[in-house]
N, C-alpha and C positions, 0 to 999 in steps of 0.2 A: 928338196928337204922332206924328211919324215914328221909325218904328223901321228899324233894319238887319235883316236878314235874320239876324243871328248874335243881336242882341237877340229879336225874336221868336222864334227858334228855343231862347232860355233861356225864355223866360215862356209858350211853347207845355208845357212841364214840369207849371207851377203852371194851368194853364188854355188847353184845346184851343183856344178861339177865336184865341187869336195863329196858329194852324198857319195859320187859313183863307187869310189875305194872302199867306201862302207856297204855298200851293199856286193861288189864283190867277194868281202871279207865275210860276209856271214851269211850270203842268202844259202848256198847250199848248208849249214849247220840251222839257219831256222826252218828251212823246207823236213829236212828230216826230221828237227822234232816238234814241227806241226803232222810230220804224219805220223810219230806214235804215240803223239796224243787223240790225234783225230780218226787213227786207222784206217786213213785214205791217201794213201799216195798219187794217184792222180789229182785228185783236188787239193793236196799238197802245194800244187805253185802257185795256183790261183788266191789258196790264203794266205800264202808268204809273198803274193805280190799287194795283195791288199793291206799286210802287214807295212812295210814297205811303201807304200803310198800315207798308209796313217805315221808313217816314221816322220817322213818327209814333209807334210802336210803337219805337224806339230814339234816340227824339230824345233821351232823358237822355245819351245817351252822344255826343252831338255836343259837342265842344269848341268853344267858342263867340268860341275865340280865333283857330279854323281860320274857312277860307269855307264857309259854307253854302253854295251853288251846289254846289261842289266834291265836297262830303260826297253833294248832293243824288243830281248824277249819278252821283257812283261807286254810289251806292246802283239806280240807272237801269239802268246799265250791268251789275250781276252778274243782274240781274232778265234783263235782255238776252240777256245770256250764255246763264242758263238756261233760258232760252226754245229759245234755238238750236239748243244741246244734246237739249231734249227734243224738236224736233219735225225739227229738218234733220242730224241726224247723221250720210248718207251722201249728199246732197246742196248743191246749191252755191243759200246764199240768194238771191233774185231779188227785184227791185223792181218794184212794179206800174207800167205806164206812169202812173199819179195820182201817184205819189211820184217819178218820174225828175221827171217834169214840174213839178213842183213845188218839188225840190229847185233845178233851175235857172233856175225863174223868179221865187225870192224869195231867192236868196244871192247878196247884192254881193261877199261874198269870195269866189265861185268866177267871178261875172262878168268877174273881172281874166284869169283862166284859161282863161276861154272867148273874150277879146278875141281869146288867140294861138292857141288852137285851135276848131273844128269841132265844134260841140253837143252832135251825135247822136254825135261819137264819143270825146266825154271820156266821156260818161254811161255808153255801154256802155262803156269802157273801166274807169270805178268800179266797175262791178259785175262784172267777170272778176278784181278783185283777192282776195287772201283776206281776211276778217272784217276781222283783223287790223289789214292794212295799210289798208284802208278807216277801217276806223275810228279809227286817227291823222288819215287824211285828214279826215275826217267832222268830228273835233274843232277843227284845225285852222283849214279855209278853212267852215265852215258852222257849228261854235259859234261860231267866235273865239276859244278858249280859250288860256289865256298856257300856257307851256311848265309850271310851274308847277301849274295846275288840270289838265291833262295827264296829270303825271305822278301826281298825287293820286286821279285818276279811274282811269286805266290800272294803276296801281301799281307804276310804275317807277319808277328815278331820273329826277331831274330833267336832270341832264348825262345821258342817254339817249336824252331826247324830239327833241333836234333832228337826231340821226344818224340815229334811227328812221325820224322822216317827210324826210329824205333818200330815206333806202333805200327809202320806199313809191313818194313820187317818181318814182325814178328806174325803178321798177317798172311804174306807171302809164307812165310815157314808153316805155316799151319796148311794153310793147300797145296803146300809141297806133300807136308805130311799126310794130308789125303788122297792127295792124287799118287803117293808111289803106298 
């Protein structure tokens, strides 16, 4: 029988093996967007198995009325965070040419982006943003995530999310328009 992700995530409680579906379901989508948030693909599994362990280790407390995804990545994303903090705290994260490269060769929602602009310089242009504004972006045009999962992830308001990634937008266009 097929379960949801929010079923599994109740019966991972009374018995680990429902966890394992869920984590094959998503560990490679949180691995990659722990590394272009974190701009470390090697230590990329190491914080998406920590992720992952904190899933698991607080899955009682997952409301199973919310989206697991949701739950999943925000749990992703403080892991992230605190990665950041511990190891670039006076410098500006950077993505390895393997993850530029790969970010724009397997995301149809930023191919639409790159129809009207120039590869090499949306990509640098992502990574001169701050954390922040990327990472609206990141959610955005490369999870797909609704405004919604967004704000649950991010920990904003919902009526927040679409002024936000305006404003990173309009952020990124501006060092497009510098950098060409």
């Amino acid at each position: 029988m097929d379960y949801s992700d929010e079923e599994l995530a109740r019966l991972t409680v009374r018995n680990k093996k429902y966890f394992d579906p869920l984590v094959g379901k998503y560990a490679q989508k949180i691995r990659a967007y722990i590394a272009r948030l974190t701009g470390n693909w090697p230590d990329s599994e190491d914080i998406t198995q920590e992720a992952f362990i904190k899933a698991y280790v607080n899955i009682a407390s997952f409301n199973p009325k919310l989206k697991f995804s949701s739950w999943l990545y925000r749990i992703a994303h403080n892991e992230a965070v605190n990665y950041i903090k511990k190891h670039y705290r006076y410098r500006q994260v950077e993505f390895s040419d393997e993850i530029k490269n790969k970010l724009i060769d397997d995301s149809p929602a930023l191919s639409k982006i790159l129809e009207k602009e120039n590869a090499k310089m949306v990509r640098d242009s992502l990574l001169k943003l701050n954390p922040r504004d990327r990472e609206i972006l990141e959610l955005t045009y490369f999870e797909e995530k609704s405004y919604l999962e967004i704000a649950d992830i991010l920990e904003i308001s919902v009526n927040s999310v679409g002024p936000t990634i305006k404003r990173s937008r309009e952020k990124l266009k501006k060092i497009i328009k510098k950098y060409g």
